[in-house]
Backbone as CSV, one residue per row, in Angstrom:
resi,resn,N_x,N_y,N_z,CA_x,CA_y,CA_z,C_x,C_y,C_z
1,UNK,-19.706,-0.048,24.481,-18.463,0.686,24.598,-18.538,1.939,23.744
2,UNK,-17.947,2.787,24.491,-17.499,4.315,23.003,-17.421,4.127,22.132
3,UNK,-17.449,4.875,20.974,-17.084,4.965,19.844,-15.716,5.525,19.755
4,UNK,-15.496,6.366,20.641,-14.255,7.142,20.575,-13.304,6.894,22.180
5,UNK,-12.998,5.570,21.194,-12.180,4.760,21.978,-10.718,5.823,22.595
6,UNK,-9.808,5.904,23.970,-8.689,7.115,24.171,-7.624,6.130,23.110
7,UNK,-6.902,7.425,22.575,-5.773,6.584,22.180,-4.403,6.298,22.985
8,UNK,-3.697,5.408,22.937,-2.910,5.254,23.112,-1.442,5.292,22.873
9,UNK,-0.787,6.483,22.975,0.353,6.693,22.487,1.375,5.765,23.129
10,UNK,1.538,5.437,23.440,2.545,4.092,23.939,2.457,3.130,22.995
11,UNK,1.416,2.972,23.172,0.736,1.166,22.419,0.822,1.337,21.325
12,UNK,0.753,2.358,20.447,1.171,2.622,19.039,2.343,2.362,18.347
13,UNK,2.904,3.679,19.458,4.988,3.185,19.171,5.066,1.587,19.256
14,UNK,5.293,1.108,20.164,5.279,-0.261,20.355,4.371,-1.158,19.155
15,UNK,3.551,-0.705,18.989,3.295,-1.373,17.506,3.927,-1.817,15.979
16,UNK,4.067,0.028,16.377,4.914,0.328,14.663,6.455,0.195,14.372
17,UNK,6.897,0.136,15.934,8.091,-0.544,16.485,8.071,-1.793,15.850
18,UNK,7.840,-2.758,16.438,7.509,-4.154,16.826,7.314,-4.368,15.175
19,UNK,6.447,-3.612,14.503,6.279,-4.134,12.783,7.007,-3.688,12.509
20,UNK,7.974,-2.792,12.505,9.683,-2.385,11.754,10.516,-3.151,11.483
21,UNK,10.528,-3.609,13.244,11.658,-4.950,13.707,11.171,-6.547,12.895
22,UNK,10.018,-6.771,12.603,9.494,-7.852,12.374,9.879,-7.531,10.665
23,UNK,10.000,-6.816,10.247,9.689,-6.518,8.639,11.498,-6.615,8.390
24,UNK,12.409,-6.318,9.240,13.658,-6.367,8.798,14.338,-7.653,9.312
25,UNK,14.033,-8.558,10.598,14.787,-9.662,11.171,13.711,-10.530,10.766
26,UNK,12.758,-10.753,11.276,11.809,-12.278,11.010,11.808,-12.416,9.152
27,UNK,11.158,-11.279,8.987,10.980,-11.854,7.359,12.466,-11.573,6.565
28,UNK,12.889,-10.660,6.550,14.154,-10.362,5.626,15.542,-11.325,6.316
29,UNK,15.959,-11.259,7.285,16.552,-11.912,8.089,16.731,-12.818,7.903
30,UNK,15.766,-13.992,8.646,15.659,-15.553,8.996,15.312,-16.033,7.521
31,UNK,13.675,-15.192,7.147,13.850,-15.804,6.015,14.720,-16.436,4.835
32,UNK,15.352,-15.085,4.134,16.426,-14.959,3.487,17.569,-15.904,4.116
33,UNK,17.650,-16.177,5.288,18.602,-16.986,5.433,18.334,-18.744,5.061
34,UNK,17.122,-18.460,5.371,16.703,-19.971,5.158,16.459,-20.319,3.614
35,UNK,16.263,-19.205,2.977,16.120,-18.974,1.591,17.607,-19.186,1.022
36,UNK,18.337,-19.025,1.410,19.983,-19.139,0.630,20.175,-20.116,0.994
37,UNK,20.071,-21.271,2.278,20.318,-22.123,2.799,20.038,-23.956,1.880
38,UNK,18.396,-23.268,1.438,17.434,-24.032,-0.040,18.354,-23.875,-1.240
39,UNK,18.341,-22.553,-1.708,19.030,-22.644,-2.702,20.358,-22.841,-3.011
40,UNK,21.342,-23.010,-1.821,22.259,-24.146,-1.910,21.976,-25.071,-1.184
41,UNK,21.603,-26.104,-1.675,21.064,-27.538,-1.153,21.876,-28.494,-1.434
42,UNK,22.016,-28.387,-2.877,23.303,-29.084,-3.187,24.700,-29.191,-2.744
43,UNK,25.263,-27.904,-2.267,26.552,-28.391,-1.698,26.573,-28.562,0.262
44,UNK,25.113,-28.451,0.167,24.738,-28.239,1.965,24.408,-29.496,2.633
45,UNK,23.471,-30.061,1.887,23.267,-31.383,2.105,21.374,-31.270,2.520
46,UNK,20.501,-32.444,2.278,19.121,-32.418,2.921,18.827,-31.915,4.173
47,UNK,20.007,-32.292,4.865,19.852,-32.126,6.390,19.649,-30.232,6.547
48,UNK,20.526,-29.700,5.863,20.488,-27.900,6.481,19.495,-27.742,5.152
49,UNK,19.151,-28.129,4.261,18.236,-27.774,3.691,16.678,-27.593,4.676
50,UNK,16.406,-28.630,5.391,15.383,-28.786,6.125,15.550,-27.691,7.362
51,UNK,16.476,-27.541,7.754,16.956,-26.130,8.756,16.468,-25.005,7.484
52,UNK,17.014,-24.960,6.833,16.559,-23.708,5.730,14.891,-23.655,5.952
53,UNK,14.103,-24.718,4.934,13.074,-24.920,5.136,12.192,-24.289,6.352
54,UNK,12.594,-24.940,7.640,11.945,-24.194,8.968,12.757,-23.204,9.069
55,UNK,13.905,-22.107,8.868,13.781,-21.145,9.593,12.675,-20.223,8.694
56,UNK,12.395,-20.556,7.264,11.587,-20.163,6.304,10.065,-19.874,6.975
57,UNK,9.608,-20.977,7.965,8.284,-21.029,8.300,8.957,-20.516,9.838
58,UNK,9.927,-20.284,10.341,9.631,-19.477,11.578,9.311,-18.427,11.352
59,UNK,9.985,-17.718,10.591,9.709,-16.497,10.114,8.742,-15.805,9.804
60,UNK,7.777,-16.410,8.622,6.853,-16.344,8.354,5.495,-16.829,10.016
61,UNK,6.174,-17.455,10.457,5.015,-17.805,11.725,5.037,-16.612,12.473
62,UNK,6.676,-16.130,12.849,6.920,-14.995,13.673,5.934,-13.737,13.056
63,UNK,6.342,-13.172,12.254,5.726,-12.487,11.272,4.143,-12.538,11.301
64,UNK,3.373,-13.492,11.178,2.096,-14.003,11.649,1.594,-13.302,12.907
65,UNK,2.228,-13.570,13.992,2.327,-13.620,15.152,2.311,-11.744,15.419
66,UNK,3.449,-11.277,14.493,3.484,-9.599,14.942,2.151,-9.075,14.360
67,UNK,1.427,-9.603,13.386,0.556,-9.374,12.725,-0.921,-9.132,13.209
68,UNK,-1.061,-10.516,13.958,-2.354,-10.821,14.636,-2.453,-10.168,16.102
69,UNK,-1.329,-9.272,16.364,-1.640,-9.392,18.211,-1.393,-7.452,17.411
70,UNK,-1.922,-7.184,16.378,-2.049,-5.641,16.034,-3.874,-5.398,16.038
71,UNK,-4.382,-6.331,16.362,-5.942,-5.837,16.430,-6.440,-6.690,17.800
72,UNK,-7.757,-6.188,18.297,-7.402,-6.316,19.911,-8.685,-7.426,20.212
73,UNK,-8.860,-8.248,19.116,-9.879,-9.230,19.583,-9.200,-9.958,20.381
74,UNK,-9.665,-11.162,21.554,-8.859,-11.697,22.355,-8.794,-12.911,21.719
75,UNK,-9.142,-13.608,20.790,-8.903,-14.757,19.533,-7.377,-14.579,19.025
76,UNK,-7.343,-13.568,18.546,-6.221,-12.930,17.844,-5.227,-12.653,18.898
77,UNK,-5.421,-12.178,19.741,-3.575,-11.771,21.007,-3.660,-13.448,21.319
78,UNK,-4.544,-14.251,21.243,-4.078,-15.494,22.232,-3.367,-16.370,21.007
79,UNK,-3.906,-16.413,19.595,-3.181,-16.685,18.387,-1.768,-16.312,19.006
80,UNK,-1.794,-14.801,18.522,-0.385,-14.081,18.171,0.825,-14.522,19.383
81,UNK,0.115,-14.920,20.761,0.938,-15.477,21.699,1.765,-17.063,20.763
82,UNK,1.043,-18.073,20.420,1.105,-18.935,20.437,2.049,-18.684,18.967
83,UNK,1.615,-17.991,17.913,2.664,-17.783,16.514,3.986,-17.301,17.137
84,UNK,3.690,-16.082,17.639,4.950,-15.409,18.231,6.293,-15.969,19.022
85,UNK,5.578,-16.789,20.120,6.457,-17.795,20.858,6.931,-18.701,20.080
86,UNK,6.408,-19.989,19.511,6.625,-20.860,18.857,7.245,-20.383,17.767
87,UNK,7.265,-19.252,17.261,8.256,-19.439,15.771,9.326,-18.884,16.334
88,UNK,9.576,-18.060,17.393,11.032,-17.567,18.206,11.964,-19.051,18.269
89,UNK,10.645,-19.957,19.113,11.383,-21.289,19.840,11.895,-22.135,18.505
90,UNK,11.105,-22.199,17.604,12.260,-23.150,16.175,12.409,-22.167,15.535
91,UNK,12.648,-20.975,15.417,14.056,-20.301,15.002,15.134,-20.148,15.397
92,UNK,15.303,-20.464,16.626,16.120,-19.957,18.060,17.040,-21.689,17.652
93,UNK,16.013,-23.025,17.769,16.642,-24.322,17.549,16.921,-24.323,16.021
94,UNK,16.500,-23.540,15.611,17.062,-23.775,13.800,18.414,-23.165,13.643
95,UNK,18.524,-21.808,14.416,19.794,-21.105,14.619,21.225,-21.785,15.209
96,UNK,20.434,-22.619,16.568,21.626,-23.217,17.269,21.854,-24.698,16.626
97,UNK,21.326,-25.336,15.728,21.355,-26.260,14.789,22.249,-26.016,13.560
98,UNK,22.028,-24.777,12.871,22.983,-23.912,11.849,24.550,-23.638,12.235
99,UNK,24.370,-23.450,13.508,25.718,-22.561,13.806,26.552,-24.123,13.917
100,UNK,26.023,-25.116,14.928,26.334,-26.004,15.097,27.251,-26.954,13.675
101,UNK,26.530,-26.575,12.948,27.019,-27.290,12.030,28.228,-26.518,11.023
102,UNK,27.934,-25.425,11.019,28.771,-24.833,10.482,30.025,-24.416,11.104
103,UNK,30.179,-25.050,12.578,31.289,-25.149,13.473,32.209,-26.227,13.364
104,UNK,31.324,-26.861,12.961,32.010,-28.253,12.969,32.255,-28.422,11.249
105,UNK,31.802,-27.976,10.609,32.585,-27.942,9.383,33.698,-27.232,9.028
106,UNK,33.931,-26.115,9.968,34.395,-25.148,9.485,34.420,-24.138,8.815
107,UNK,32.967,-24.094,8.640,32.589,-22.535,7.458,33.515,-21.395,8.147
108,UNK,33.645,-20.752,6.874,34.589,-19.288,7.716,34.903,-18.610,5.942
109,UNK,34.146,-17.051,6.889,34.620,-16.093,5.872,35.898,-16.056,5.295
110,UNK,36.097,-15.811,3.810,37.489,-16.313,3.311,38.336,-14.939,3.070
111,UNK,38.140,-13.959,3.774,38.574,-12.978,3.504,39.090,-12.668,5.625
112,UNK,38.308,-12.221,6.223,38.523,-12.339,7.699,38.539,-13.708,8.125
113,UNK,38.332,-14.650,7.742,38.221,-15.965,8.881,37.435,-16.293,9.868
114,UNK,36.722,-15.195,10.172,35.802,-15.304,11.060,34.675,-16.320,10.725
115,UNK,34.435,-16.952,11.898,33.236,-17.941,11.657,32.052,-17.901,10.884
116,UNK,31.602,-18.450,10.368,30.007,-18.205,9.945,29.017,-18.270,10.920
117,UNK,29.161,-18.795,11.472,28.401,-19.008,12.573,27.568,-17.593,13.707
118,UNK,29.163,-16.854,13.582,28.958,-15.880,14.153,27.778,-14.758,13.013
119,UNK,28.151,-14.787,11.751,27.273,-14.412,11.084,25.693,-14.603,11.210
120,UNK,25.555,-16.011,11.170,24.500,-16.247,11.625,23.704,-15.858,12.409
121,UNK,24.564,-16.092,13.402,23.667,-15.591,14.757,23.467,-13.786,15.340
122,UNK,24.667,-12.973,14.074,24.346,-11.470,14.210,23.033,-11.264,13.480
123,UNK,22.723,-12.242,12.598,21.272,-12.077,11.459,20.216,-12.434,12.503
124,UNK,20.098,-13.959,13.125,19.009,-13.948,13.695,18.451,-13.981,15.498
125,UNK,19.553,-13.925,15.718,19.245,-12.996,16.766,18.320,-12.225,16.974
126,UNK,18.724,-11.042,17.033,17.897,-9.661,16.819,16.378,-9.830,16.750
127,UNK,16.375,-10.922,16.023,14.388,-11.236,16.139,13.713,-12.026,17.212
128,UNK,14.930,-11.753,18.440,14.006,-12.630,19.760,13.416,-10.844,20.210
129,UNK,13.716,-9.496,19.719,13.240,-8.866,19.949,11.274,-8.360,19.338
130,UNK,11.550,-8.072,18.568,9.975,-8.131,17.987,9.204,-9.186,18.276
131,UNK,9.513,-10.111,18.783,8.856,-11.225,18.885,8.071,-11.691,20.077
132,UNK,9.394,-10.626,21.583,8.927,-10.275,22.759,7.897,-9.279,22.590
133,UNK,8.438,-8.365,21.920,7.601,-7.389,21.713,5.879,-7.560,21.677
134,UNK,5.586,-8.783,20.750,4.852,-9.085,20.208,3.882,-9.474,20.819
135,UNK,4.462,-10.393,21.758,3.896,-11.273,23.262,3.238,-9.847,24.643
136,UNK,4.479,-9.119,24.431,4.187,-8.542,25.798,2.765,-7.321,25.069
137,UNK,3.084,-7.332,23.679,1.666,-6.526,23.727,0.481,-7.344,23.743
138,UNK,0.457,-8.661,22.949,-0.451,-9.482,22.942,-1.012,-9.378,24.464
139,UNK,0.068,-9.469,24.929,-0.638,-10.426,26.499,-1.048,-8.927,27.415
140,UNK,-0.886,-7.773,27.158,-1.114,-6.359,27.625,-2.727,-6.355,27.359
141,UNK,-3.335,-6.636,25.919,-4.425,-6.301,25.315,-5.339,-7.636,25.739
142,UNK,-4.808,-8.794,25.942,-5.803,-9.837,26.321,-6.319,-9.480,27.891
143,UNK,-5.535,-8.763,28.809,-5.665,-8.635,30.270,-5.756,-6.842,30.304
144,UNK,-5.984,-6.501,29.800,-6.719,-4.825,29.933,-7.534,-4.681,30.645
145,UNK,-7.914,-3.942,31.205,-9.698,-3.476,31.616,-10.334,-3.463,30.665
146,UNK,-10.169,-3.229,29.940,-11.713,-2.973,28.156,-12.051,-4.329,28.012
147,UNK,-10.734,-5.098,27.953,-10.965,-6.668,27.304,-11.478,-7.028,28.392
148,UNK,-11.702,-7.126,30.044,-12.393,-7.645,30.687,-13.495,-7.754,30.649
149,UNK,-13.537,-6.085,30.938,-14.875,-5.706,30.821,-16.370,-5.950,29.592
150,UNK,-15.202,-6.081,28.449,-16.277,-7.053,27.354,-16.138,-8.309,27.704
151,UNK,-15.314,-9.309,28.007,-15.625,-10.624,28.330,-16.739,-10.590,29.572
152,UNK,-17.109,-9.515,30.960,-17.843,-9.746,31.601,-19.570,-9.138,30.984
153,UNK,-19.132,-8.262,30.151,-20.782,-7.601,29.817,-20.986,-9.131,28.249
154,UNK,-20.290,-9.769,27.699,-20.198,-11.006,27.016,-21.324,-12.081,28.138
155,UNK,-20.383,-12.268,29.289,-21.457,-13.338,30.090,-22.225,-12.947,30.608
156,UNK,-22.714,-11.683,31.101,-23.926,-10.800,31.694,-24.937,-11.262,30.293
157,UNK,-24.627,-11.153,29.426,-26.200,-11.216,28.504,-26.374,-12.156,27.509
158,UNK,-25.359,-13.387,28.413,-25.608,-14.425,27.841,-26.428,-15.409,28.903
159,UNK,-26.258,-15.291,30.322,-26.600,-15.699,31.279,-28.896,-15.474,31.432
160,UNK,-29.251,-16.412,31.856,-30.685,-17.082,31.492,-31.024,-16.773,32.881
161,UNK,-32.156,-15.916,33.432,-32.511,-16.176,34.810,-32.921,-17.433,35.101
162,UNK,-32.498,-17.634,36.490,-33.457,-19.381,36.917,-34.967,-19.823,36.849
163,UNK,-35.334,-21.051,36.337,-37.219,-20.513,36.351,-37.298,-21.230,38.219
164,UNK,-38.440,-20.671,38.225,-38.883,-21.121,40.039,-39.047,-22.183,39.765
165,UNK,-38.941,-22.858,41.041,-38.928,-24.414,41.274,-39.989,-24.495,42.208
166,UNK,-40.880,-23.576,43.255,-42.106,-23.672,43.591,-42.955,-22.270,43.259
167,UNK,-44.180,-22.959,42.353,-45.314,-21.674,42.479,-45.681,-20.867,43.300
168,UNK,-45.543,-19.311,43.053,-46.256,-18.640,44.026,-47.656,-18.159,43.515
């Protein structure tokens, strides 16, 4: 292949995008939420502590996930598929687990009244975006022409001619 690979101005934005969004909702976001969630444990109970706990490692998985699908080995986008998705999917059940409970308790801002819940879900939300993001570039760079084309010049010179089976 070239050395002087074309660049891609699309695929860039969408990069530095995608790590903006990931740097303010997955890690600051979810985390932090799951982080306040731990450090009141005591009046929360084990149970949302352990919601704390995992939205802690979605985050950090999500985050993972925006991370690995930024360099274009196909090891790494098929990773970043599998971080990316999966920490959306138990953040997404850690979220509707949170709200859940805090519905039925009644949490509510003591100044507006408004639910907590709704809080919640304005925080983590927002990170089913970077997370698509994350996927649709992953899965852009695993199915390219370049990436084919090295997986086929990969089995071209790994492949053994046949030996003859009668002497000439």
């Amino acid at each position: 292949m070239e050395k002087n690979k074309r660049k891609r101005p699309l695929m860039m934005l969408a990069k530095a995008a995608m790590l903006c969004l990931t740097a303010i909702y997955p890690l600051f976001m979810v985390v932090l939420s799951g982080a306040g969630l731990l450090y009141n444990k005591a009046n929360y109970g084990e149970d949302i502590a352990l919601t704390g706990k995992l939205l802690i490692v979605s985050g950090a998985v999500m985050a993972a996930g925006a991370v690995l699908c930024l360099f274009r080995r196909n090891i790494c986008n098929a990773v970043s598929l599998f971080c990316s998705g999966g920490g959306l999917a138990l953040c997404m059940g850690m979220m509707y687990k949170l709200c859940q409970h805090a519905d039925s308790a009644g949490w509510s801002d003591k100044y507006t009244m408004t639910p907590i819940s709704d809080m919640y879900r304005s925080r983590i939300m927002p990170s089913i975006v970077p997370a698509v993001i994350a996927v649709i570039i992953a899965l852009v760079q695993l199915f390219s022409y370049e990436a084919a084309e090295e997986r086929r010049k990969r089995r071209e010179s790994k492949e053994v001619p046949a030996s003859k089976i009668i002497g000439d």
